[in-house]
N, C-alpha and C positions, 0 to 999 in steps of 0.2 A: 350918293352917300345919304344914308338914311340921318333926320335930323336927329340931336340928342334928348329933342322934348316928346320924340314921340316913341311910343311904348307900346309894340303889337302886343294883344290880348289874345290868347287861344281861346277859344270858347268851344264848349264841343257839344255838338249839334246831334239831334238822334232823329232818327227816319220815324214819324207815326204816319198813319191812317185817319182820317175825316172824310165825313161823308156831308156834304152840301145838296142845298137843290140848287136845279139847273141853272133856276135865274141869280140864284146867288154867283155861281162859278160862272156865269155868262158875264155879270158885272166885272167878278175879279179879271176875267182875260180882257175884258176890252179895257179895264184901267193899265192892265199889264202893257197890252200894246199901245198905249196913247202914253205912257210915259219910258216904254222900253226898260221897265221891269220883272223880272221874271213872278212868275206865277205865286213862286214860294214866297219870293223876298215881298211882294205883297202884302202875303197874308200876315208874314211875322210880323212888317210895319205897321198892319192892324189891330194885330194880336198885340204887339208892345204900346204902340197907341192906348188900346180899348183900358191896357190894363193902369198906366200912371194917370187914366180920365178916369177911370170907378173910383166911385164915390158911396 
């Protein structure tokens, strides 16, 4: 039974393209696999990260 505080959000995601260098995407996969997170879910965390820390 799902609780009554909690309230799934759809959020709708769209496919892009970026382009990295190697050692950038080197980095992202070995945090991916030292925390068993996917490559994507990475980057968004960084990407969401980067953006409530700009200043």
């Amino acid at each position: 039974m799902i609780p009554k505080k909690f309230k799934p959000i759809k959020r709708e995601k769209v496919v892009i393209s970026i382009r990295l260098n190697s050692d950038t995407l080197r980095v992202l996969d070995e945090l991916a696999s030292e925390t068993d997170i996917s490559r994507n879910e990475i980057i968004v965390q960084c990407i969401d990260f980067a953006l409530r820390n700009f200043h």
